[in-house]
Rosetta silent file (secondary structure, phi, psi, omega in degrees, C-alpha in Angstrom):
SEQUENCE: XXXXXXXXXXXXXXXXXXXXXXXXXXXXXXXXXXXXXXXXXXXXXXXXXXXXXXXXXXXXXXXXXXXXXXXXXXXXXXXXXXXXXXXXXXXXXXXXXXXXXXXXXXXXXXXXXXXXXXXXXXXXXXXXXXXXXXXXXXXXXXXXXXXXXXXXXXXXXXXXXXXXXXXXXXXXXXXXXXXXXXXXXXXXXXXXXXXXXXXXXXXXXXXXXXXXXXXXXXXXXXXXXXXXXXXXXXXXXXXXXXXXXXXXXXXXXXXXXXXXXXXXXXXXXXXXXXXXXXXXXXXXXXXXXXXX
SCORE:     score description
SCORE:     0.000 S_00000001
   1 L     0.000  -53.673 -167.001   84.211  106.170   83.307 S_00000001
   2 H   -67.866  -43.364  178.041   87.497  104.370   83.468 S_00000001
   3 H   -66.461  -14.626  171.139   89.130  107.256   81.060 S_00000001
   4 H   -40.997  -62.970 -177.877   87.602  109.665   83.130 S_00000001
   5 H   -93.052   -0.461  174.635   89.104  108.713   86.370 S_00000001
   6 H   -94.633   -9.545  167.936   92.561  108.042   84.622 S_00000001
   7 H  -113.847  -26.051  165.693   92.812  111.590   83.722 S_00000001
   8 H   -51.071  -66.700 -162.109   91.378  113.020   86.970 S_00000001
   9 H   -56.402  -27.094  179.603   94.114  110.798   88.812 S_00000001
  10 H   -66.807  -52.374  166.208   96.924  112.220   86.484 S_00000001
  11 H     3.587 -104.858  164.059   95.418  115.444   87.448 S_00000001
  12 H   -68.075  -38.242 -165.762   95.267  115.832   90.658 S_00000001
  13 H   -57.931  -36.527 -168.027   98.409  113.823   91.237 S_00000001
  14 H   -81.574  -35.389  174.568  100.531  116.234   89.255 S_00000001
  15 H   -90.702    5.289  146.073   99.220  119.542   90.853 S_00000001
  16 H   -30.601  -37.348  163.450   99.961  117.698   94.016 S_00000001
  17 H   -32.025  -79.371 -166.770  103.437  118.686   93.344 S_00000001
  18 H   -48.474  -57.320  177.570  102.620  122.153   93.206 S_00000001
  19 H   -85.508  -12.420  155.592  100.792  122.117   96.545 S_00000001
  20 H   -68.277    0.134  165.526  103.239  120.077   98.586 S_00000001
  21 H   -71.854  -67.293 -171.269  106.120  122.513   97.669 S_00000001
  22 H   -34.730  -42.968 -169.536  103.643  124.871   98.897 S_00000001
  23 H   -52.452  -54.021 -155.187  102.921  123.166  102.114 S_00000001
  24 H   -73.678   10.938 -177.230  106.436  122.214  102.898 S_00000001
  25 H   -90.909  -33.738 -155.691  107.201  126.278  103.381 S_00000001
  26 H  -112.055  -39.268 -158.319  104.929  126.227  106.505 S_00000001
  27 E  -146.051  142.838  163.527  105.310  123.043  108.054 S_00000001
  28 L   -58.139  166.020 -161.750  108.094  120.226  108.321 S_00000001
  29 H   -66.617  -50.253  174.240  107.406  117.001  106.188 S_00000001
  30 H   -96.887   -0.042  161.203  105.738  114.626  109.135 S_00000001
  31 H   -67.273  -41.272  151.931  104.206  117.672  111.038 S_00000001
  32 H   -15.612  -79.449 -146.095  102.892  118.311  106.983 S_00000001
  33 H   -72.124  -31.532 -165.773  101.611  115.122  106.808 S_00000001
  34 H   -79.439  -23.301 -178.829  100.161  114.557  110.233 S_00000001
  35 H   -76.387  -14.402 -173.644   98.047  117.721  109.793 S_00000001
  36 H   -66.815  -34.500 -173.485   97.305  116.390  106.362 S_00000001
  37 H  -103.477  -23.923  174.684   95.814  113.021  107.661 S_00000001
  38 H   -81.163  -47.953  167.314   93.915  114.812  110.686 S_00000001
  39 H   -74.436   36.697 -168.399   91.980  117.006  108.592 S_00000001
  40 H  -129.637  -12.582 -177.998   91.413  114.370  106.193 S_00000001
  41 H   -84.599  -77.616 -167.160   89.732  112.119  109.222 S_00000001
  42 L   -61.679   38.751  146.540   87.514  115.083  110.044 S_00000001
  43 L  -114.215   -8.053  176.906   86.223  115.556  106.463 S_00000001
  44 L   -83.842  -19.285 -151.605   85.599  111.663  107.004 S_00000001
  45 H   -78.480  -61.949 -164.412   83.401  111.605  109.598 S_00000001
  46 H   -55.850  -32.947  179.113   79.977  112.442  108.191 S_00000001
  47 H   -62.668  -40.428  173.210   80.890  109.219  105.470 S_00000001
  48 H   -76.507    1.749  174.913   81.668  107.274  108.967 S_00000001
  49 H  -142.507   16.182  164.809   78.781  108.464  110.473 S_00000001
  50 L  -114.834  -87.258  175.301   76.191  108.742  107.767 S_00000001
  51 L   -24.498  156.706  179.720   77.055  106.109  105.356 S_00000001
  52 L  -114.309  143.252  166.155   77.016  102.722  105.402 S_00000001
  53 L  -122.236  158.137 -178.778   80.344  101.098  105.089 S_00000001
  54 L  -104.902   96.954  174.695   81.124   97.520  104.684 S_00000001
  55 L   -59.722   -6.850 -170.036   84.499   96.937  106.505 S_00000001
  56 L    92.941  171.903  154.773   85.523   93.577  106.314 S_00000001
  57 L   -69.606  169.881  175.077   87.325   91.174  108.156 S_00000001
  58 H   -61.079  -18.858 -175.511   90.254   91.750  110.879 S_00000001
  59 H  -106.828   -3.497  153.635   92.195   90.651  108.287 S_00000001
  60 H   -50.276  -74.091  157.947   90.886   92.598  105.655 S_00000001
  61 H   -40.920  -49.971  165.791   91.542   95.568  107.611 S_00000001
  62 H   -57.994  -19.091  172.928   95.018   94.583  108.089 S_00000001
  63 H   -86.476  -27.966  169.109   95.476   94.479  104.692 S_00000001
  64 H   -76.461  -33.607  175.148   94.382   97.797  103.832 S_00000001
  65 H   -39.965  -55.760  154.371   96.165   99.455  106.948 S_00000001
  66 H    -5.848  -87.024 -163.934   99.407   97.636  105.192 S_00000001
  67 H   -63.611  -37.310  174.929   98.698   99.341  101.374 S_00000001
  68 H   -62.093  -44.467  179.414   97.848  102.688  103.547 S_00000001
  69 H  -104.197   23.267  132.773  100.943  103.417  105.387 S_00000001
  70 H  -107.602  -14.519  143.823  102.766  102.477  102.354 S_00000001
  71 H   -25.400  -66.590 -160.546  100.927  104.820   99.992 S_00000001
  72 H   -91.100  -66.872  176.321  100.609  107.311  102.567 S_00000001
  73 H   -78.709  -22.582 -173.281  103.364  107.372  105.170 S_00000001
  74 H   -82.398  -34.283 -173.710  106.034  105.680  103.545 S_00000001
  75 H   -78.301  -59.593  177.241  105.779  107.263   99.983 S_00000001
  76 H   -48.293  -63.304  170.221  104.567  110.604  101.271 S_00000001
  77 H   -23.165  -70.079 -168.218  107.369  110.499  103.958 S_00000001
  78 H   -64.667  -37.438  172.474  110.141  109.561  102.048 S_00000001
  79 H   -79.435   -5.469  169.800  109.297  112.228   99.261 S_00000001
  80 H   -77.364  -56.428  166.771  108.137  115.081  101.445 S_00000001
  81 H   -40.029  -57.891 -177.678  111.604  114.611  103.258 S_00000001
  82 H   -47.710  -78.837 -177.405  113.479  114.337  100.424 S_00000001
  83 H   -32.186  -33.416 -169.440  112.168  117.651   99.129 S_00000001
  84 H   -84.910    3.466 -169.999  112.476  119.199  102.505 S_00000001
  85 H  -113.663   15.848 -159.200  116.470  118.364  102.761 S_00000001
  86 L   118.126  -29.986  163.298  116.918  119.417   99.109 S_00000001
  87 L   -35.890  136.301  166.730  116.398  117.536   96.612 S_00000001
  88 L   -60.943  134.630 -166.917  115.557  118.965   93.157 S_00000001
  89 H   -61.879  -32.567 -145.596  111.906  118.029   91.737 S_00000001
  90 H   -78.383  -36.192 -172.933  113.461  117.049   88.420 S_00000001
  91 H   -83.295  -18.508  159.151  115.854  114.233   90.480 S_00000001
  92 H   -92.649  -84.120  -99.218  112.719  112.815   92.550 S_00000001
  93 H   -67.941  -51.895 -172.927  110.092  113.344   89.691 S_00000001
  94 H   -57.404  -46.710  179.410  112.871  111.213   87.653 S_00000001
  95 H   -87.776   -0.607  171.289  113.751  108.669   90.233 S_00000001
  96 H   -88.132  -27.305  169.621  109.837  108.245   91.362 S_00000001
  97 H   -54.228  -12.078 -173.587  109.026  107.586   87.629 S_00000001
  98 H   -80.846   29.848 -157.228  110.823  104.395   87.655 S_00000001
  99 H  -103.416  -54.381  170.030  107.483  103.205   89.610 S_00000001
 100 H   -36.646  -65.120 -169.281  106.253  101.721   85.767 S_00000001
 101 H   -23.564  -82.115 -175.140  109.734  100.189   85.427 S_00000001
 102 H   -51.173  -58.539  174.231  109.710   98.369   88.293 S_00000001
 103 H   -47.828  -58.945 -174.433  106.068   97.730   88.959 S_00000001
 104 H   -72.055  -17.728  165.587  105.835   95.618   85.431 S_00000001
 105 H   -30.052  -73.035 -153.215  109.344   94.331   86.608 S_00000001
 106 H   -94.811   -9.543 -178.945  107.876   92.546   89.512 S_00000001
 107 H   -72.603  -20.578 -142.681  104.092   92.472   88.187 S_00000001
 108 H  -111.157  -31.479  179.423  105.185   90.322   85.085 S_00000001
 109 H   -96.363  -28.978 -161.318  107.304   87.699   87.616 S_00000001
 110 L   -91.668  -50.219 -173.278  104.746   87.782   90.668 S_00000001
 111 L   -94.316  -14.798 -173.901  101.318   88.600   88.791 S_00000001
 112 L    38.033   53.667  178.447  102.054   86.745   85.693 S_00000001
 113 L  -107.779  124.995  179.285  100.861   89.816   83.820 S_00000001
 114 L   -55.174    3.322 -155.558  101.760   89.260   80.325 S_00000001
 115 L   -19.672  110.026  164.675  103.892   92.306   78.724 S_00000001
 116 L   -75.675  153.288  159.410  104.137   92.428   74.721 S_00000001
 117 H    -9.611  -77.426 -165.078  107.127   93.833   73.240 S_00000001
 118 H   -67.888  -23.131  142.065  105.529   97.146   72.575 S_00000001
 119 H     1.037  -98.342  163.568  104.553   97.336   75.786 S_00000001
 120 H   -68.205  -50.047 -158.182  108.266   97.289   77.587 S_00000001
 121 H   -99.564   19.667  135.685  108.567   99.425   75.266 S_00000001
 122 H   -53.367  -66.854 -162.892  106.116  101.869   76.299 S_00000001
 123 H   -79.333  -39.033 -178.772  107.104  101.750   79.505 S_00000001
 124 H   -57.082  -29.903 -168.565  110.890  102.272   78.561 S_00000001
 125 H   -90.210  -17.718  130.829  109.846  105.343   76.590 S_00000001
 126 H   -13.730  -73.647 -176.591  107.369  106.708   79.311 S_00000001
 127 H   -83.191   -7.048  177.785  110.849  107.631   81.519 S_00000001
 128 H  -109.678   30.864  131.494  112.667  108.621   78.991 S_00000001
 129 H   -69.773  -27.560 -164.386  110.121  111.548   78.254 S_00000001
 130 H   -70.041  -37.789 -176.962  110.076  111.917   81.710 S_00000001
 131 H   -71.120  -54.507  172.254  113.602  112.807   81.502 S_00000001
 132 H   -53.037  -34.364  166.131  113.508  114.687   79.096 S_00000001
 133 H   -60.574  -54.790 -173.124  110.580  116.864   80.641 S_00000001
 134 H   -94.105   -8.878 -153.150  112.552  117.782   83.980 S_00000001
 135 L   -40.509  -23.449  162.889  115.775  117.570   82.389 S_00000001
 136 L  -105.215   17.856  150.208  116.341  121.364   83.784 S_00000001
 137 L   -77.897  -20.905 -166.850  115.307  120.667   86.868 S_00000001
 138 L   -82.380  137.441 -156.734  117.625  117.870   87.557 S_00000001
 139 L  -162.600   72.056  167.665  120.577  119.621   89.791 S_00000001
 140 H   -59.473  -12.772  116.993  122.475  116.427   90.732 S_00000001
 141 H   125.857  174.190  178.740  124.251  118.837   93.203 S_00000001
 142 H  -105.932   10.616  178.918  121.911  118.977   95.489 S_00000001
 143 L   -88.280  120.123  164.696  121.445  115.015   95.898 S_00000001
 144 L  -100.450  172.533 -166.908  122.523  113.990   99.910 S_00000001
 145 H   -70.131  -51.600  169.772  122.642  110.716  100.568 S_00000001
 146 H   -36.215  -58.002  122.167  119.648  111.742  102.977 S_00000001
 147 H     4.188  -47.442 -164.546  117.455  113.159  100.157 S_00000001
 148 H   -74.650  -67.962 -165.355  118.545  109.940   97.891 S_00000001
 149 H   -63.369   -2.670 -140.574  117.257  107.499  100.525 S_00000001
 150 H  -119.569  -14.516  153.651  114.375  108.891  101.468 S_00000001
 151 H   -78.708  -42.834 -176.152  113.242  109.284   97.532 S_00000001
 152 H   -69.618  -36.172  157.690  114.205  106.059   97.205 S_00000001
 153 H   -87.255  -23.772  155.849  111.849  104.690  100.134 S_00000001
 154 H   -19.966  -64.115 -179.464  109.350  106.711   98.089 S_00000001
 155 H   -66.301  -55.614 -168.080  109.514  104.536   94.983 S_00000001
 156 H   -41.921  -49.154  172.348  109.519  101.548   97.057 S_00000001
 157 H   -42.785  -72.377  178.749  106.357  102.625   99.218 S_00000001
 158 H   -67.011   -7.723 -158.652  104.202  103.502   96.096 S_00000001
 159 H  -104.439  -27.440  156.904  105.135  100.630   93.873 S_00000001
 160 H   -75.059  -11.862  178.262  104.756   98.199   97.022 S_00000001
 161 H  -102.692  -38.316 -171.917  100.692   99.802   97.890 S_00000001
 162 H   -93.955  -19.253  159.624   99.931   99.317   94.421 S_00000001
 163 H   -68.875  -45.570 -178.744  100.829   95.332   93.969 S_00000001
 164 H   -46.649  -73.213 -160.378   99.415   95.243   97.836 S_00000001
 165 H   -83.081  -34.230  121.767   96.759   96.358   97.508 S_00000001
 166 H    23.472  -84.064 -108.008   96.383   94.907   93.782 S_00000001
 167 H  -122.682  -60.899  155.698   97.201   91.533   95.049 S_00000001
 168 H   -37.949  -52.006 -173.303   95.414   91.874   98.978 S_00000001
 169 L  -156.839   87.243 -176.922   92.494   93.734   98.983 S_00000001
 170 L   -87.925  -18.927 -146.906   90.897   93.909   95.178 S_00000001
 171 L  -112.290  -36.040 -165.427   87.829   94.093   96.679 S_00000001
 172 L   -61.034  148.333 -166.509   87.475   96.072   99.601 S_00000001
 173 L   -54.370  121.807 -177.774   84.735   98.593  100.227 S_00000001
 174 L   -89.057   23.301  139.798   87.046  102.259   99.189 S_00000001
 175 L  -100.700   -7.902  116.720   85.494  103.905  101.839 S_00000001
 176 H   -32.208  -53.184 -176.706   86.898  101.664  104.033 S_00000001
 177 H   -66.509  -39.989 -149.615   90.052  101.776  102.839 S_00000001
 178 H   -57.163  -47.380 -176.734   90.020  105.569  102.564 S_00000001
 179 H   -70.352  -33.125 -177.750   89.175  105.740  106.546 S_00000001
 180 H   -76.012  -47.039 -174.278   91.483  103.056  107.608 S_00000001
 181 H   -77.447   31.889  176.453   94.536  104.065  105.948 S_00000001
 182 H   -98.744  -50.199 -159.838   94.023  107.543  106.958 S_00000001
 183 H   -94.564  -51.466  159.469   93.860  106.746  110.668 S_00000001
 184 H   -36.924   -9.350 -167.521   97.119  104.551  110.061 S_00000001
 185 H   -96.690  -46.218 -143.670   99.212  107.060  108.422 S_00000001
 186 H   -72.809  -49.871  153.650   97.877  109.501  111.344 S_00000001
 187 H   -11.236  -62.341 -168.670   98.779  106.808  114.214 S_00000001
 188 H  -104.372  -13.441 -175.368  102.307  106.519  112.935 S_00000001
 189 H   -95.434  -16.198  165.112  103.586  109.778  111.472 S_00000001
 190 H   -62.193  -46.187 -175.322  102.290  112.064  114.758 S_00000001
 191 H   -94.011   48.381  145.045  104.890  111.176  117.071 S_00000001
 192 H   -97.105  -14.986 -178.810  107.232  111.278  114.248 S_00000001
 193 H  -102.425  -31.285  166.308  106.263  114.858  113.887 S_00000001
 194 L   -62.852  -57.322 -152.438  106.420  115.681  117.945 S_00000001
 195 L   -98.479   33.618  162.396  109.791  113.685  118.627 S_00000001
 196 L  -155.228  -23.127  159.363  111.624  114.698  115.633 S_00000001
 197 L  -105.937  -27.448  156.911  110.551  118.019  114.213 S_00000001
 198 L   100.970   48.689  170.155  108.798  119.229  118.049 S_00000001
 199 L    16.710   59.121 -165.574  105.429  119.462  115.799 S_00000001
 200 L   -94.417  134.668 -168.477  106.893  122.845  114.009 S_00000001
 201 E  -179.664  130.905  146.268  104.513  124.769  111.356 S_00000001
 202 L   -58.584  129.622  174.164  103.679  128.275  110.624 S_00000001
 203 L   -82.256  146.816 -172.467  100.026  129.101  110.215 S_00000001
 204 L   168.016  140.670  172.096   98.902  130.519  107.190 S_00000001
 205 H   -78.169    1.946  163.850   96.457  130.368  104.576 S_00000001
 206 H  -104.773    6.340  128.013   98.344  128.752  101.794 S_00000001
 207 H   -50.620  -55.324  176.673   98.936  126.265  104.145 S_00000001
 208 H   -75.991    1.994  168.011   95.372  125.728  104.615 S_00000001
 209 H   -97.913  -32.653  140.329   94.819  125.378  101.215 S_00000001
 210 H   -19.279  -71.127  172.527   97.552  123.143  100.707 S_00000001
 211 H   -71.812  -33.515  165.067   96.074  120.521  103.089 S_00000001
 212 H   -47.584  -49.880 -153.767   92.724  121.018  101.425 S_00000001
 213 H   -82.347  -12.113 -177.578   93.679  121.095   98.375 S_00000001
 214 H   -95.028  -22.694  168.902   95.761  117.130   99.278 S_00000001
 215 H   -52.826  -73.752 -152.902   93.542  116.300  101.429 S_00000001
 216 H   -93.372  -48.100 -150.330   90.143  116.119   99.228 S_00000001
 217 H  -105.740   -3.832  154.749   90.809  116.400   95.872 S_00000001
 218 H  -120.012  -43.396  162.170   94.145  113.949   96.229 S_00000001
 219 H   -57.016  -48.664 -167.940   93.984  111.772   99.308 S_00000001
 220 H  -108.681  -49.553  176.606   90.747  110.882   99.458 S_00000001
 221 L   -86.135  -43.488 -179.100   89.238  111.064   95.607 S_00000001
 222 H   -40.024  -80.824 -158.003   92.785  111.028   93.694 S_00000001
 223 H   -71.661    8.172  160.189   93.697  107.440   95.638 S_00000001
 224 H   -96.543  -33.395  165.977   90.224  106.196   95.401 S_00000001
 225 H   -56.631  -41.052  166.021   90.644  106.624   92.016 S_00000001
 226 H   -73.512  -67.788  179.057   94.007  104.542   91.588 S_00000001
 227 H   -29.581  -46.874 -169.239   92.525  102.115   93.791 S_00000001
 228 H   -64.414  -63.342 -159.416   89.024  101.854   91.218 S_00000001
 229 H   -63.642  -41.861 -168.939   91.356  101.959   88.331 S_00000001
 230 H   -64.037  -12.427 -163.772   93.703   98.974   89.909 S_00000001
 231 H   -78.435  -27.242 -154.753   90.495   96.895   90.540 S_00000001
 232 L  -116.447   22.396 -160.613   89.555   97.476   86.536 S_00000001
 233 L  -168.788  162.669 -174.376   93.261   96.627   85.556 S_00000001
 234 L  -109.523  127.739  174.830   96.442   95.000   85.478 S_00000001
 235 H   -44.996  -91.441 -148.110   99.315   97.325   87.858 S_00000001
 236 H   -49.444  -65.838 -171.935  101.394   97.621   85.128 S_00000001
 237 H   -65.688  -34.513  172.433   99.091   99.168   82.825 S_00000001
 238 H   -48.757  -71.172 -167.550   97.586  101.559   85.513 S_00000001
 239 H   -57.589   -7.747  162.575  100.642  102.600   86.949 S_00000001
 240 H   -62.443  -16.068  175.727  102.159  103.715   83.470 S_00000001
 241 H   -70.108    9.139 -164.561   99.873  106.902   83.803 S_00000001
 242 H  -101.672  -27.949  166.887  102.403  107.701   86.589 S_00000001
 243 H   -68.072   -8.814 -164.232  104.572  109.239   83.809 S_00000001
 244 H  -116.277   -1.295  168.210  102.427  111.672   83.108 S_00000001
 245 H   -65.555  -33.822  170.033  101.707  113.502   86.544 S_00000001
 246 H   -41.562  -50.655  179.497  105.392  115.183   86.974 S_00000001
 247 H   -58.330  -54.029  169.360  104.823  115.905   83.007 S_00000001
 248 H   -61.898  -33.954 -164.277  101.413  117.938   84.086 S_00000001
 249 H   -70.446  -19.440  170.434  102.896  119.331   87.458 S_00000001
 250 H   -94.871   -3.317  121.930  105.471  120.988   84.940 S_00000001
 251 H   -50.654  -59.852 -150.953  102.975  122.349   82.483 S_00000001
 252 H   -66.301  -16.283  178.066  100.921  123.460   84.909 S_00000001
 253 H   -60.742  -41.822 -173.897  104.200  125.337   86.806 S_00000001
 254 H   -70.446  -55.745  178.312  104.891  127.097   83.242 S_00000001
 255 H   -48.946  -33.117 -173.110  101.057  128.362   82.995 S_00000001
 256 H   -77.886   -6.917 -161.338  100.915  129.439   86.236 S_00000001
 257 H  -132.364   10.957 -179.488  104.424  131.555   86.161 S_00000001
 258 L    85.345   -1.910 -154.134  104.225  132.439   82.262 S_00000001
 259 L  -102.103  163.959 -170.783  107.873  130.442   80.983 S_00000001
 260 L  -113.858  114.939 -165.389  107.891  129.779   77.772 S_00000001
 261 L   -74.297  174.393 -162.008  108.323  125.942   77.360 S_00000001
 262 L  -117.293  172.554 -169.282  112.194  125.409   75.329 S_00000001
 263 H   -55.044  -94.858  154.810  112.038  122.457   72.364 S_00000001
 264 H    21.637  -70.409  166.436  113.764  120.094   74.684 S_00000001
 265 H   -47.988  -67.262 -154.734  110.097  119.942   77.084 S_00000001
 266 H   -52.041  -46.083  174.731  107.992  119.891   74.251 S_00000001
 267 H   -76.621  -21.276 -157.208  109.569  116.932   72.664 S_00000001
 268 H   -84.207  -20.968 -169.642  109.860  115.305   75.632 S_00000001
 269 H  -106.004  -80.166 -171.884  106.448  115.523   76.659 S_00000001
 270 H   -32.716  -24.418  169.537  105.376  113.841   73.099 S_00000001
 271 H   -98.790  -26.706  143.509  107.222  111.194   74.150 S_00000001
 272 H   -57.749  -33.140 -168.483  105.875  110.743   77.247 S_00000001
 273 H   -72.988  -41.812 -163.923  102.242  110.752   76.013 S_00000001
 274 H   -64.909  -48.400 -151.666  103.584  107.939   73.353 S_00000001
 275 H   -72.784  -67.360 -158.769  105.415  105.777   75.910 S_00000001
 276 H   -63.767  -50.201  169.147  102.201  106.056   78.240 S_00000001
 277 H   -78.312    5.689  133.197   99.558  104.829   75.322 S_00000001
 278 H   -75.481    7.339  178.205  101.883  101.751   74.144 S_00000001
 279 H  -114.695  -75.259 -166.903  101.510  100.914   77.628 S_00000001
 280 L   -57.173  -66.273 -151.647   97.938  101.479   78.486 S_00000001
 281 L   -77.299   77.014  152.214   95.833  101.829   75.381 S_00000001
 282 L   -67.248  129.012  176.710   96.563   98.302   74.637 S_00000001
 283 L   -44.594  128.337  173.106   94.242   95.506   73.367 S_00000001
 284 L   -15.062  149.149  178.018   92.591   94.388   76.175 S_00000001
 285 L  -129.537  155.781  161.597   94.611   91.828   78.788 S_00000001
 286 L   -89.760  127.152 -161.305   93.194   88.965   80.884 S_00000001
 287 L  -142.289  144.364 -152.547   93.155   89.582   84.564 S_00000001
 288 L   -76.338  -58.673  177.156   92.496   87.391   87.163 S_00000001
 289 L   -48.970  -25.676 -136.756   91.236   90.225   89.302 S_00000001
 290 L  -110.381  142.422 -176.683   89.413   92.479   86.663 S_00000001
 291 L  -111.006  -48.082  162.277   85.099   92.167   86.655 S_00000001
 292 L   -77.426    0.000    0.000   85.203   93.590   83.484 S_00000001
């Protein structure tokens, strides 16, 4: 079950790439997003209005709105933006990977999650496949300082939702979360999409597949998934699979267009898979949090 939903989330996350390039041809980044979270409420409704959910307390709630619109609008924001002013994928794929780094950084002083040796050094070797993987994407450039920050509130967003919610809400019913931080995201990035792009988007169906395809199969199951897995895990060891979606979205870009991958990927990917199993497949750890 658990490896199950650790390779679905790698999955989906990584051909997320692929359809938010797509997306971001049709619609600006919070006009993107806001259509992204409105059709992601209306695919909710029959769970809100068949299902039973258990919501929580007011303060419950507040904690998942919190881990939602830093998941959703702040990470999605800052990296849809980025992409939309220029960046190159290989210079955010590279600077969003540092989400391991960081995460056992602050998991290991804050969470008092243990790291062995081989470990860090899993996670050190995790980016530098990672690097190695985009390394001819990276087009340093094309980095504006706009682009920079706005990757950079990226990392911060996801690496802050997954200690939040972690640390906040271990518990909470994920159909709960799914609907609240959905209608938060939706709340604050529409009039970010009226008063600052004038809610601009071309219609089209690879648009609508785009939002389908981020919507259901990333929004809603993907991040239910991360959530499941953080409940059954210590943040540091989850979030080292986060090397390997960029590493899929750049397979799956070569199958889909034919390239021939060069020496350079190839090793580079082997060292990503190595970096990411001295960090996860690890002898079990004791977690405060963890029912199993």
């Amino acid at each position: 079950m658990r490896a199950a939903l650790a390779w679905y989330f790698v999955a989906v996350w990584g051909a997320g790439y692929l359809a938010t390039k797509i997306g971001l041809q049709y619609a600006a980044p919070f006009t993107f997003l806001t259509l992204r979270f409105a059709f992601g409420i209306l695919c909710l409704l029959p769970l809100i209005l068949f299902t039973r959910i258990s919501w929580g307390s007011p303060a419950a709630l507040a904690h998942l709105a919190v881990a939602g619109l830093l998941i959703h609008a702040v990470q999605l924001g800052g990296s849809h933006y980025a992409q939309y002013l220029g960046m190159s994928a290989g210079v955010a794929a590279l600077i969003i990977s540092c989400q391991p780094i960081l995460t056992a950084l602050l998991a290991s002083r804050f969470l008092h999650e243990r790291l062995k040796p081989g470990q860090w050094a899993g996670v050190a070797l995790g980016l530098l496949g990672v690097s190695l993987v985009v390394w001819h994407k990276i087009d340093v450039r094309e980095i504006t300082l706009g682009s920079l920050t706005g990757t950079l509130i990226a990392l911060a967003g996801v690496t802050a939702a997954t200690l939040y919610q972690k640390v906040f809400s271990p518990r909470a019913d994920l159909k709960a979360a799914t609907v609240v931080q959905f209608a938060v995201s939706l709340v604050v990035l529409a009039p970010l999409a009226v008063v600052i792009e004038g809610f601009d988007f071309r219609f089209s169906n690879q648009l609508l597949f785009s939002i389908g395809f981020l919507v259901i199969f990333t929004s809603i199951l993907g991040v239910m998934a991360l959530w499941w897995l953080l409940r059954h895990g210590e943040a540091t060891r989850v979030t080292g699979m986060m090397y390997l979606p960029p590493v899929f979205a750049v397979v799956l870009e070569l199958l889909m267009f034919g390239l021939v991958p060069s020496g350079l990927m190839l090793a580079g990917i082997a060292v990503t898979c190595a970096g990411v199993a001295m960090t996860v497949w690890t002898p079990r750890w004791n977690s405060s949090t963890s029912s199993s």
